[in-house]
N, C-alpha and C positions, 0 to 999 in steps of 0.2 A: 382338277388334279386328282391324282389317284396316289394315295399311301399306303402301309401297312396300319392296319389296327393297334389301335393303344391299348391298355386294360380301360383306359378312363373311357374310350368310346363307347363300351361295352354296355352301358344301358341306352343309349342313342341306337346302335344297333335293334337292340331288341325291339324297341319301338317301332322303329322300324320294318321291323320283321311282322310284326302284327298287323301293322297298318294295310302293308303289302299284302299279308295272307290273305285279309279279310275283303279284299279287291279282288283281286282274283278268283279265290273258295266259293264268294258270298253269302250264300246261305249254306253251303253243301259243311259249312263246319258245325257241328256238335258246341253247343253252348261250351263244354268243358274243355275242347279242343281250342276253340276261337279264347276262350280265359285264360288259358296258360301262361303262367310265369315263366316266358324264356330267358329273364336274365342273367339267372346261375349259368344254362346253358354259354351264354355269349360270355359270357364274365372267363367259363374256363375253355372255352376256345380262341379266344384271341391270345388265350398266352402257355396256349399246345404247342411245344414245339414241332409236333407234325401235322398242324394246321396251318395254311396259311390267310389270314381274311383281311382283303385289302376292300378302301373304303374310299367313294367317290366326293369329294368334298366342291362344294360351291358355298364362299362366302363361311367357311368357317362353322358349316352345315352339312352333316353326311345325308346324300339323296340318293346315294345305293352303296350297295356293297357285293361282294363274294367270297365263297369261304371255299377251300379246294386242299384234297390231302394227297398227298405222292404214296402212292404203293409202291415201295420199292420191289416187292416179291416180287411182282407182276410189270413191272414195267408201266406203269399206269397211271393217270392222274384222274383224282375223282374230284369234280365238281359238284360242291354239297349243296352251295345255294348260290343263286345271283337274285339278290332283290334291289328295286328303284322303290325311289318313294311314288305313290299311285299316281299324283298329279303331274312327272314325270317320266308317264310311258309313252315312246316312241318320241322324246328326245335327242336319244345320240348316247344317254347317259351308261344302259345296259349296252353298248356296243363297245364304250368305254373300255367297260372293267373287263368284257371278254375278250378284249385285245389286249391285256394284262392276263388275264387268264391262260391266253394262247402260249403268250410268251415264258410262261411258268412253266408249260408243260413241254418244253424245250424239244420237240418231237416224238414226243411220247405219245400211247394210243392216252384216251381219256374216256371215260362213261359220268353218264349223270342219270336221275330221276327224274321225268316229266308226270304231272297228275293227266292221267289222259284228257280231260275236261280244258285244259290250260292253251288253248290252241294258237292264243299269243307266243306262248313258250314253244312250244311245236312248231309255227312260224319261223320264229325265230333260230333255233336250231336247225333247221330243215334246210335254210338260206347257208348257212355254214357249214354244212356239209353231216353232219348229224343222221343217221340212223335208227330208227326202234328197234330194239330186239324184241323177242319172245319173251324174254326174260320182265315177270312183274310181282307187284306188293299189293297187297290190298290197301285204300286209300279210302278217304273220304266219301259220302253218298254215294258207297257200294261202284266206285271206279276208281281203275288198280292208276298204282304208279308203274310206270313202264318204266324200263331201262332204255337209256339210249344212248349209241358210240363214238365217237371219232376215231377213223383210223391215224395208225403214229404218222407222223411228216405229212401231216393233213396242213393246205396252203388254203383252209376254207374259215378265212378270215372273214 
């Protein structure tokens, strides 16, 4: 099942959010990066009105979620994070929420941030029709985050 975020999820989230990172990252995180307290963070995005973070529930247990904000200037939807919990990658679970994602973005174009290292993520973007730009951020163990696109009325479900 997939819902929108509660405020009460909001530490469940974050938990999750660390878990996820530190699967992925591995070691490429900075002790002080990998300790972060994200749960002010999640606490005031699940009740942003120009957020939106819907959350993958099995059993009454979130085992992912994603968080996505509409640009309205721009016509655009950004997709801030899609995280599974780690022992649920390559499930079904992150196909889930991005076919909730798809639908949010109602034929709009969409961009995200990939850590270039992440090539699960690249994977999986790449399958749905997803793009790298040129466009990058400096990241973690000195490898950028890239920007990557969907064009709008994109059917790369």
């Amino acid at each position: 099942m997939v819902r929108r975020a509660r405020p009460d999820d909001a530490d469940a989230i974050a938990a999750l959010h660390a878990r996820s990172r530190a699967a992925y990252y591995g070691d490429s995180l900075s002790a002080e990066d990998a300790g972060h307290d994200r749960r002010p963070m999640w606490r005031r995005l699940v009740t942003e009105h120009d957020a939106l973070v819907l959350c993958a529930i099995v059993d009454e247990v979130i085992i992912g979620f994603c968080c996505l904000r509409r640009a309205a200037a721009v016509n655009e939807v950004e997709l801030q994070s899609l995280y599974i919990e780690p022992g649920r990658f390559g499930t079904g679970v992150a196909e889930t929420l991005y076919v909730s994602f798809v639908a949010e973005c109602r034929g709009r174009a969409a961009r995200l941030e990939v850590w270039d290292r992440n090539e699960r993520a690249k994977a999986f973007y790449r399958r749905r029709g997803w793009v790298p730009s040129d466009q990058t951020r400096p990241g973690p163990a000195d490898t950028p985050f890239v920007t990557w696109r969907l064009p709008p009325e994109s059917d790369a479900e």
